[in-house]
C-alpha positions as CSV (number, residue, x, y, z in Angstrom):
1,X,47.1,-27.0,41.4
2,X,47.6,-24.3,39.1
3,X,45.9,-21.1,39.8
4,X,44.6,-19.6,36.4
5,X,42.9,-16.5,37.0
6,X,38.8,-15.9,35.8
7,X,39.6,-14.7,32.3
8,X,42.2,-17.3,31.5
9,X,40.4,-19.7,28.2
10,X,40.6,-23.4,28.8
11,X,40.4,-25.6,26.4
12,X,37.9,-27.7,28.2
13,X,35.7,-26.9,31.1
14,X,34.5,-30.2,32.6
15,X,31.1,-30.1,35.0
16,X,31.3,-32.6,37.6
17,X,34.1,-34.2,39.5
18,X,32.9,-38.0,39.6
19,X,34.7,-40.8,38.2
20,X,33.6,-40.0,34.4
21,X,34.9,-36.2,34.5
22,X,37.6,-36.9,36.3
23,X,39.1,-39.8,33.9
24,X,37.8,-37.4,30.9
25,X,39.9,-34.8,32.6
26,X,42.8,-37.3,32.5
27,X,42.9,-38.1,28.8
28,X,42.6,-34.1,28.2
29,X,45.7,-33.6,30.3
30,X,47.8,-36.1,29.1
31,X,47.5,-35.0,26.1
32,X,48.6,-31.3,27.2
33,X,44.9,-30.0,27.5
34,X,44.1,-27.2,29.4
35,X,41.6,-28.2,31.7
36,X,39.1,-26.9,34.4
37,X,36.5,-29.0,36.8
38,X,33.7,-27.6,38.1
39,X,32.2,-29.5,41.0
40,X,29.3,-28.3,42.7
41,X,29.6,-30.5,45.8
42,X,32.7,-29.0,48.5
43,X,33.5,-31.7,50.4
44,X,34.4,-35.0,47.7
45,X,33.3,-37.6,50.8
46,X,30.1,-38.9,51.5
47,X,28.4,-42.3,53.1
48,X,27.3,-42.8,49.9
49,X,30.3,-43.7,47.9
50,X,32.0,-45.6,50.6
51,X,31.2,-49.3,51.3
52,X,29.1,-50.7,51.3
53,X,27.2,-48.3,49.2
54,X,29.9,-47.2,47.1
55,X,30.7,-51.0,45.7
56,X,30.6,-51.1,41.9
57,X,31.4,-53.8,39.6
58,X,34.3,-52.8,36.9
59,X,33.6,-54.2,33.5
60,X,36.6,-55.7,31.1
61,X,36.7,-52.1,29.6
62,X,37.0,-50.2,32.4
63,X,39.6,-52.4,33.6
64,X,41.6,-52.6,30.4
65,X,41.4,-48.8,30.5
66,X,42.7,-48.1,34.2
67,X,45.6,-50.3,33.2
68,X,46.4,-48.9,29.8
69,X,46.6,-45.4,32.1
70,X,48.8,-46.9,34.4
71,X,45.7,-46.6,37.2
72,X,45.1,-50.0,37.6
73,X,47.6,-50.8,39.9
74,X,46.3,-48.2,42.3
75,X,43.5,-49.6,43.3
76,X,43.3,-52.1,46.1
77,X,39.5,-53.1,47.5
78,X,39.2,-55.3,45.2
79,X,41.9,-57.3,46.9
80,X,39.8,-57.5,50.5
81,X,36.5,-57.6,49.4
82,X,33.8,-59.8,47.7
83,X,31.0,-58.3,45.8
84,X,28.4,-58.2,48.3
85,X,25.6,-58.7,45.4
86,X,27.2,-62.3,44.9
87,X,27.1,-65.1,47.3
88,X,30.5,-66.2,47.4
89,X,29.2,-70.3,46.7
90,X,31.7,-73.7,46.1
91,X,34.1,-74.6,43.9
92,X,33.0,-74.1,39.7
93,X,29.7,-73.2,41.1
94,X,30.9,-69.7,42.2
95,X,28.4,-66.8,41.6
96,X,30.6,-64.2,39.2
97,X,27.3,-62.1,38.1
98,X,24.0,-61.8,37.7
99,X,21.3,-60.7,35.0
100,X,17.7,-59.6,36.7
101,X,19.2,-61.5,40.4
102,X,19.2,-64.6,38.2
103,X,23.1,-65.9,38.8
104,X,25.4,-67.3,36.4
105,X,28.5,-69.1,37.8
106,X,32.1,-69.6,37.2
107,X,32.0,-73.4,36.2
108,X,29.3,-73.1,33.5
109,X,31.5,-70.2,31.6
110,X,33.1,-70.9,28.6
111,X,36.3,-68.7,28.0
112,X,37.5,-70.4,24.8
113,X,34.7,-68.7,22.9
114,X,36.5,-65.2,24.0
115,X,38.8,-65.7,20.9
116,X,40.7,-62.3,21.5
117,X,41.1,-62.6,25.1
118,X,44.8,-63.8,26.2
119,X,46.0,-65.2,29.4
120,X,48.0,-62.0,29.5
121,X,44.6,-60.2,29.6
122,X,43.4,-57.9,32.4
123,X,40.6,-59.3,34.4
124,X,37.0,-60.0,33.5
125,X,35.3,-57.9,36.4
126,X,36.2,-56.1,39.6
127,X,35.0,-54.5,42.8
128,X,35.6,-50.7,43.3
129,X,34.3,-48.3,45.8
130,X,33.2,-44.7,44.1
131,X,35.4,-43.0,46.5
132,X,38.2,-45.2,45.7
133,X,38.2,-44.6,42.4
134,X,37.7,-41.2,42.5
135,X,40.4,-40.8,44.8
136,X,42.6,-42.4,42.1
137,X,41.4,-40.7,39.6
138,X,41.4,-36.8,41.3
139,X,45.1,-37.3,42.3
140,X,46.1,-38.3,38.6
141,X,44.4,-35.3,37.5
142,X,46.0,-33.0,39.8
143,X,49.3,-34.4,38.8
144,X,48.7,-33.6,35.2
145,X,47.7,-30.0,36.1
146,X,43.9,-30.4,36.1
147,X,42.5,-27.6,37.8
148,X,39.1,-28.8,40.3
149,X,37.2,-26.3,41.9
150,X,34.8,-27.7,44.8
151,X,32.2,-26.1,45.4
152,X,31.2,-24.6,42.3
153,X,28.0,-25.2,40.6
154,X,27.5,-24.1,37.0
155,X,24.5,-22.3,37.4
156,X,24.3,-21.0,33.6
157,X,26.3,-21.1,30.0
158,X,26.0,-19.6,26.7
159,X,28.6,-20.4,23.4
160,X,29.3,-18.2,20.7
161,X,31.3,-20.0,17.3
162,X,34.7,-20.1,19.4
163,X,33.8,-20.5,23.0
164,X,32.1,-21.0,25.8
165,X,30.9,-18.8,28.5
166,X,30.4,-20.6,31.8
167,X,28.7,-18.9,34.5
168,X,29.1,-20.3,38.7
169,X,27.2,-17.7,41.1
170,X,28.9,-14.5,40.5
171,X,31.7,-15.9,38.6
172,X,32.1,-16.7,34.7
173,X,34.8,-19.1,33.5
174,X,35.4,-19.2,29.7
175,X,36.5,-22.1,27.5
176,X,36.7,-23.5,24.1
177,X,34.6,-26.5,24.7
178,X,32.1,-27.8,27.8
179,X,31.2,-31.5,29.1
180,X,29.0,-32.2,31.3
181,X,30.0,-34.8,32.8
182,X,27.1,-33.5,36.0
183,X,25.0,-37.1,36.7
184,X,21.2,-37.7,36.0
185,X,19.7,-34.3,37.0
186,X,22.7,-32.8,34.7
187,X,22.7,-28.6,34.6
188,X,24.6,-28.8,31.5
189,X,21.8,-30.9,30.0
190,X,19.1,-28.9,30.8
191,X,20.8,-25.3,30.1
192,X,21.7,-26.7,27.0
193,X,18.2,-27.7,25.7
194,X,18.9,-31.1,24.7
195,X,16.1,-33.8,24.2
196,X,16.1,-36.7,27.1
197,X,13.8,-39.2,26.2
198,X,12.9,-42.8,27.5
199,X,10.8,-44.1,29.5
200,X,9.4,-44.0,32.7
201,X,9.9,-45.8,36.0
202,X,8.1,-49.4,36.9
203,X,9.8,-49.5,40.6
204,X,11.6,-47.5,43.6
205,X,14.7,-49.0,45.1
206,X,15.7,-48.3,48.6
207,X,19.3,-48.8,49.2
208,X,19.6,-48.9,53.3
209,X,22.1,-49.1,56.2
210,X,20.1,-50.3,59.1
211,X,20.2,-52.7,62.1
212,X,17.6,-55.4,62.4
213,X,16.4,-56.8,65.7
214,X,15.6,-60.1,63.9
215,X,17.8,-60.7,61.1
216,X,17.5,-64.5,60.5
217,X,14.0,-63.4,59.4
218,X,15.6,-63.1,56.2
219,X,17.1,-64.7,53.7
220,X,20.5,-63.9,52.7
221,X,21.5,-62.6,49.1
222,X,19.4,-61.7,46.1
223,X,15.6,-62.8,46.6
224,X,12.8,-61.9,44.5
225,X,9.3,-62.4,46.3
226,X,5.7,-62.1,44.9
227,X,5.7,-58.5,45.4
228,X,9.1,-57.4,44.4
229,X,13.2,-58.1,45.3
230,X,15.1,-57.7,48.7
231,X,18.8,-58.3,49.0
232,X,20.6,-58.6,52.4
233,X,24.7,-59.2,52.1
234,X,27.3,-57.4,54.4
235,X,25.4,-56.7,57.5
236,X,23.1,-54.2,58.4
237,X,23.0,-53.6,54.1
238,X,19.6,-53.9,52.3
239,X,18.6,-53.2,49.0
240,X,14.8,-53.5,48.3
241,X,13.1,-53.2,45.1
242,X,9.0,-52.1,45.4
243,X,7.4,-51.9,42.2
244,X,5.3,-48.7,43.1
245,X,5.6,-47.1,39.5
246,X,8.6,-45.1,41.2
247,X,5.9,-42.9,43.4
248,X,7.4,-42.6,46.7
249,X,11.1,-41.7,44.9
250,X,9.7,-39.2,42.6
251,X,7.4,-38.0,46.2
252,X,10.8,-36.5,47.5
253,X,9.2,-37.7,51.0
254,X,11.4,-38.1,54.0
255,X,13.0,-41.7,53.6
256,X,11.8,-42.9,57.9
257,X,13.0,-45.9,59.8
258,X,8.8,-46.8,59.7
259,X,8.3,-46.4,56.1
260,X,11.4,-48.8,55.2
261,X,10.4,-51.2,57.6
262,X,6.9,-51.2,56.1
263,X,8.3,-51.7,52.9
264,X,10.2,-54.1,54.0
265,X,8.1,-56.7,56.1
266,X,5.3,-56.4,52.7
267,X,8.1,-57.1,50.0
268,X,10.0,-60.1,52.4
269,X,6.8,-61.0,53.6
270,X,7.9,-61.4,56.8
271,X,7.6,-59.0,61.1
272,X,11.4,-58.5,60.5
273,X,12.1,-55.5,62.9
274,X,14.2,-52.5,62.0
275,X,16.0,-50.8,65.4
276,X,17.7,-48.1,63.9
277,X,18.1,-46.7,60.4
278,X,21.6,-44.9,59.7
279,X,21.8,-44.0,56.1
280,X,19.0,-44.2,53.1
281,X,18.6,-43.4,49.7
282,X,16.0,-44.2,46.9
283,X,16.5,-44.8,43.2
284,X,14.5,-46.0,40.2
285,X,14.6,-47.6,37.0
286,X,13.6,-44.6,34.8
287,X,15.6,-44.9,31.4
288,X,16.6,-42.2,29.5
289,X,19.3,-41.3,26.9
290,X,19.7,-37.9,25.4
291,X,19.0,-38.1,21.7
292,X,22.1,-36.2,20.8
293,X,26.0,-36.2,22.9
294,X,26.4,-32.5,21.4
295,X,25.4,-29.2,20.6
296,X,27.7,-27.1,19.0
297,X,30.7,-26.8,21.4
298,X,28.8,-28.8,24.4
299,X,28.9,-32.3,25.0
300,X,27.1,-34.7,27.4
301,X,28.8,-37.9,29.0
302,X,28.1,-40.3,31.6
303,X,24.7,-39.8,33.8
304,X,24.4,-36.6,32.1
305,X,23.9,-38.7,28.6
306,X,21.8,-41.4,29.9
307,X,20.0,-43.2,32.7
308,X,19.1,-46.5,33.6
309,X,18.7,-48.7,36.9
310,X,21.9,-49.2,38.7
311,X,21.0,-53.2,37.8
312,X,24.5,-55.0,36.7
313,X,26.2,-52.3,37.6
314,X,26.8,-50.8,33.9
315,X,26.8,-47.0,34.4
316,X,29.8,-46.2,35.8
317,X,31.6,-48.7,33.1
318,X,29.2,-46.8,30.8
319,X,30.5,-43.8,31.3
320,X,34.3,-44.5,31.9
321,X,33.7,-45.8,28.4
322,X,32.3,-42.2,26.8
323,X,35.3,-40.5,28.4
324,X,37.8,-42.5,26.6
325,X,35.9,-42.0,23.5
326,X,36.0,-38.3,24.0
327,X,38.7,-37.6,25.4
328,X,41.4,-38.0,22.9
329,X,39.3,-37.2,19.9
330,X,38.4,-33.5,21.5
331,X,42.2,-33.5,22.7
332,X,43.4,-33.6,18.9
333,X,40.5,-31.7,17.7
334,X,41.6,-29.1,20.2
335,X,45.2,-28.9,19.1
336,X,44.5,-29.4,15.2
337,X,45.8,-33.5,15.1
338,X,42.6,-34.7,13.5
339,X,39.5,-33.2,11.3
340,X,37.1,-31.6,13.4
341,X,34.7,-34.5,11.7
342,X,36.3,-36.8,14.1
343,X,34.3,-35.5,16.9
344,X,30.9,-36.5,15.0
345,X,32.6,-40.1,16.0
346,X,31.8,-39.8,19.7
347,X,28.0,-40.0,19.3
348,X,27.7,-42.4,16.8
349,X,30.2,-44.7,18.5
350,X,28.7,-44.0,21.9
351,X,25.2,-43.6,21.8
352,X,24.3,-47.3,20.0
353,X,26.5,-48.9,22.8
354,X,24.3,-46.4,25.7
355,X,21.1,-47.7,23.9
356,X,22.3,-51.1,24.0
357,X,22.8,-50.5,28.3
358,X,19.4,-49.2,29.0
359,X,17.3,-52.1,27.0
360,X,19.6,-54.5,28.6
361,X,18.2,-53.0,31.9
362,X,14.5,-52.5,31.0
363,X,14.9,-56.2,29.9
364,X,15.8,-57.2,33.6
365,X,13.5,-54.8,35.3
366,X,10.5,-56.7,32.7
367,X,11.7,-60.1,33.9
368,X,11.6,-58.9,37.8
369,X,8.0,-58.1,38.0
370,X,5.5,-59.0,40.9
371,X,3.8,-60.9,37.8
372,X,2.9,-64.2,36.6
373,X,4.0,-63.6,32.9
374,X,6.9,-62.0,34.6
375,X,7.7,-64.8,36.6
376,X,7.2,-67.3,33.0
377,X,9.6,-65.4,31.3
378,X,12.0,-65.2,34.2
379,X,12.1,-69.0,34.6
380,X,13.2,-69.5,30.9
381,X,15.8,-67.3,31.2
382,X,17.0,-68.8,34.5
383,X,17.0,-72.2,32.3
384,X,18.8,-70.5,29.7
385,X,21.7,-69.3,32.0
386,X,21.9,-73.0,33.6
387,X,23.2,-73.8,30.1
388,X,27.1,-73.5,29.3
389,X,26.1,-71.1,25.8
390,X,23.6,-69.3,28.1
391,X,26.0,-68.4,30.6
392,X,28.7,-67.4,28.5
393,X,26.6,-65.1,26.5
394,X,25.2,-63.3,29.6
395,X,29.0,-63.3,31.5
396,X,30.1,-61.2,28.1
397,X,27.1,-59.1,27.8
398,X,27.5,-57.6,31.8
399,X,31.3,-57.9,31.7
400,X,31.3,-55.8,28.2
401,X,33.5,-58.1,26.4
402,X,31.4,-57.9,23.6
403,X,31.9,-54.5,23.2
404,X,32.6,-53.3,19.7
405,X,32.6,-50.1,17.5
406,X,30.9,-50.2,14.2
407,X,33.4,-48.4,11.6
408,X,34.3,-49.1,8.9
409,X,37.3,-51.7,8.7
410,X,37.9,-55.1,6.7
411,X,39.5,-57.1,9.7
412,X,37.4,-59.0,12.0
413,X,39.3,-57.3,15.4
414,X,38.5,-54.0,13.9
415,X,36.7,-51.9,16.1
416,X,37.4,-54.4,18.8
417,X,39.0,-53.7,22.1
418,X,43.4,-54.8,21.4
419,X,44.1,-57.8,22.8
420,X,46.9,-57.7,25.5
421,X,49.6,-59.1,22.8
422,X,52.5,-60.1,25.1
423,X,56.2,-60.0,23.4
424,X,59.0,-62.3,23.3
425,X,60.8,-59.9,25.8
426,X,57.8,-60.1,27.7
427,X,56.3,-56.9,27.3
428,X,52.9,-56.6,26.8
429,X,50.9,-54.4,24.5
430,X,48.7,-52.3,27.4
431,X,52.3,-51.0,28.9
432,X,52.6,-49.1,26.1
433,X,49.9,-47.6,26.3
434,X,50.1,-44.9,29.2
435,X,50.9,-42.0,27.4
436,X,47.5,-42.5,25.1
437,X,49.5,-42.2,21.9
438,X,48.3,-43.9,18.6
439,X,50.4,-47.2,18.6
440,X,51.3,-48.8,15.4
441,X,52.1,-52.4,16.5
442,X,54.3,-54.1,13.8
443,X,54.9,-57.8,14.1
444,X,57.4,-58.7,11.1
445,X,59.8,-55.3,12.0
446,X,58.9,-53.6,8.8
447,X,61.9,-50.5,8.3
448,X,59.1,-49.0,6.2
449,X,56.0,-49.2,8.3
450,X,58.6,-47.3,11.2
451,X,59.3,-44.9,8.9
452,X,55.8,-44.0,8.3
453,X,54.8,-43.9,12.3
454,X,57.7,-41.5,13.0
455,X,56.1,-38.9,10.2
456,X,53.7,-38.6,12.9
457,X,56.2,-37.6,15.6
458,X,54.2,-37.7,19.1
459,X,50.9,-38.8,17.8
460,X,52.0,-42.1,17.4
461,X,54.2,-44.7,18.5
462,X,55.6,-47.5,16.6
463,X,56.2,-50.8,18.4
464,X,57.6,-53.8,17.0
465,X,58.4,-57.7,17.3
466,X,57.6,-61.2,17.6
467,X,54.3,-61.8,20.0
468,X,53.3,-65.2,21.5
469,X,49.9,-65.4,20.0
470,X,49.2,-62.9,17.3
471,X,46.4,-64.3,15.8
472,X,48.1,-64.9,12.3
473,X,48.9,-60.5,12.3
474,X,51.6,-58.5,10.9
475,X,50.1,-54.8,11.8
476,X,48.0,-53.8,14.0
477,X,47.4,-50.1,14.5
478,X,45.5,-48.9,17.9
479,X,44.1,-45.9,18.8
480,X,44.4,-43.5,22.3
481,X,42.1,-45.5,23.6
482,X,42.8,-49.1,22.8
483,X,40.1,-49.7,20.1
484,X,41.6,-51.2,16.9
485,X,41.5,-48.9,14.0
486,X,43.4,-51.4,11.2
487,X,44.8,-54.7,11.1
488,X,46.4,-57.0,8.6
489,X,47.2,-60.1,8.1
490,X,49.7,-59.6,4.8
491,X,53.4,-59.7,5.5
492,X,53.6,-57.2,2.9
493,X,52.1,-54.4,4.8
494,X,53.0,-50.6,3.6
495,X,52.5,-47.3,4.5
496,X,50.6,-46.4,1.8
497,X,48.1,-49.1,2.4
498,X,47.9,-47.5,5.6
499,X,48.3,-44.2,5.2
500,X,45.0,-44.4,3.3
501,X,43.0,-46.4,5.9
502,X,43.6,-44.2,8.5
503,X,43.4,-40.6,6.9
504,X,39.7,-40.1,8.6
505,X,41.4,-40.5,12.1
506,X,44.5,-37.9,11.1
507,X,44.4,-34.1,10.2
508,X,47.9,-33.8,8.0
């Protein structure tokens, strides 16, 4: 890494070296951003992100992002192991996800409503491990000439009209923009004043490595029981859900092999035995969101920006998601590419789709209460996800298919993730992609439309020819992060046409 000395001005200063900084710290550096992490943690390795407690679910999103970036590739646990929230069941009747523990299956989805989704598409969903990815993620970074410092904990800031002033212990670090990108309890957050509001917890969830004397007291997977939710999978891995109000976690009492056992043998209703008790944390479902993503030259993503239960799995892919927002919108802000409007973008893209998250998990922490009107509601909704509709809805709505931006835009795949367009030389779209330029995706070869895309030199790339399935197009034009921006259907495209669509985006 490159060894810039105390005084030297980054254009970013990042706090917090977990999967979101380190993928916004990506998309700053590849598009030749000076940047410095500030991790507060020394050693990057703990129980904790490794299996089985490390497991998290990749959304379509996050996946179609690691493989615009090249990253994709680079992962591998997916290829060995199962998610161990899913029981792995037969033939079309294979668990792929769940909403509240309530399953939805393989068979009973129906694809063909996905109308944008190609068979040269990226996957659906897919199992990580945090340290995995941030493996991944830390070694891209370094490559690009990210600097990371472990074991440095921002303990204080200020920011004048140009910069920021970062303070760690006894050293200060100065920058032209901050993110914290710090988790939940976020210093950046709370230094920087801004509102955090939501509500409050209904339950504390353990998640455990232990060994059990009696384990075929049990039953295996996802079970909810009149007084809350235990889930056994890879062995000697628990999760238990005990609808306390959050108490013991927010007591900050030693997690013991007697209290989890107690908990235990009330929520399974069972004289299981715990024999030893290796690793434990808690967690709850308290929801929160910070009301703004930015003050001034500070900006909040990931945990730092909101909080939810880890149910589904949708923070990390939440946060991947604000990084790729960010990241190439403060990149050309930085290096005067774009209006420094565009950055008003981030929060009004982000925040509806973070919103969106934490109801969908307050919705399956209402359905999972020890309650009888609970338990009605619950039973509908298992009904309704029997059903082929029902299932598809709820496979889109965890796997973030649905995912769109609201700007403003004529063409239905505007503000839509691109589809994976595949060429007649068999190329495909997302291979293009890895050097986060704007692409202008030309189907009919138009001399003036690659006229116009080389006025833009680096900023954006202009691709062209014949694709299997284009959905009736001529243009397309996609942005760093593979949202659509503008798209036609006329064979008489031009650049002026586009030159005015697409003059918010662009500083000239």
């Amino acid at each position: 890494m490159k060894n810039n000395n105390q005084q030297s001005i980054y254009d970013v200063i990042i706090s917090g070296a977990g999967p979101v900084g380190l993928m916004l710290a990506c998309e700053l550096a590849l598009a030749k951003c000076s940047v410095l992490i500030l991790e507060k943690a020394e050693n990057p390795h703990s129980p904790l992100k490794q299996i089985p407690f490390g497991i998290r679910g990749l959304s379509a999103p996050s996946i179609e992002a690691l493989y615009r970036r090249g990253l994709l590739k680079e992962l591998e646990v997916h290829k060995r192991l199962k998610n161990p929230h899913q029981n792995a069941g037969v033939g079309s009747r294979r668990q792929v996800g769940h909403f509240a523990g309530i399953p939805f299956h393989d068979g009973d989805i129906d694809t063909s409503q996905w109308k944008h989704r190609l068979p040269s598409s990226t996957d659906t969903s897919l199992i990580s491990e945090m340290e995995e990815l941030e493996t991944v993620l830390a070694r891209r970074a370094e490559a690009l000439g990210v600097e990371l410092r472990r074991g440095f904990a921002i303990t204080d800031f200020h920011q004048t009209a140009d910069e920021v002033f970062v303070q760690s212990g006894d050293l200060s670090f100065k920058g032209k923009w901050l993110v914290g990108c710090d988790g939940s309890r976020s210093v950046v957050r709370k230094i920087g004043g801004f509102e955090f509001a939501g509500t409050e917890p209904e339950f504390t969830g353990y998640t455990t490595q232990v060994e059990i004397a009696d384990p075929e007291k049990l039953k295996p997977g996802r079970n909810l029981t009149p007084t809350g939710m235990y889930l056994q999978s890879q062995p000697g891995y628990l999760v238990i859900q005990d609808f306390d109000g959050g108490a013991f976690h927010g007591s900050e009492k030693p997690i013991t092999l007697e209290h989890v056992q107690e908990v235990l043998r009330r929520i399974s209703d069972t004289d299981v035995t715990i024999s030893a008790l290796h690793i434990a944390t808690t967690w709850t479902d308290r929801a929160r969101q910070a009301i703004t993503y930015r003050k001034q030259r500070v900006f909040l993503a990931g945990d730092a920006a909101h909080i939810h239960a880890p149910l589904g799995g949708q923070g990390l892919n939440l946060g991947l998601g604000d990084a790729m927002n960010l990241g190439w919108k403060l990149a050309a802000t930085i290096q005067e590419k774009a209006p420094e409007s565009l950055l008003n973008s981030y929060y009004a893209e982000r925040h509806p789709i973070g919103a969106q998250v934490l109801d969908w998990s307050r919705a399956q922490v209402a359905i999972m209460k020890p309650d009888p009107h609970a338990r009605a509601v619950n039973s509908i909704v298992r009904d309704l996800m029997s059903t082929r509709d029902g299932a598809t809805y709820f496979a889109e709505r965890v796997w973030g298919i649905s995912l769109k931006y609201d700007f403003e835009g004529e063409h239905a795949l505007v503000g839509h993730s691109v589809p994976n367009f595949e060429l007649e030389d068999d190329t495909r779209i997302g291979e293009f992609m890895h050097d986060g330029q704007w692409i202008l995706l030309d189907f009919n070869t138009n001399a003036s439309l690659k006229i116009f895309a080389n006025e833009y030199g680096n900023r954006m790339k202009y691709v062209s020819g014949r694709s299997k399935d284009s959905f009736g197009l001529s243009t397309v034009l996609i942005r760093p992060d593979g949202f659509v921006a503008w798209a036609s259907d006329s064979e008489t495209d031009d650049e002026q046409s586009i030159r005015q669509e697409i003059a918010p985006w662009f500083a000239r």
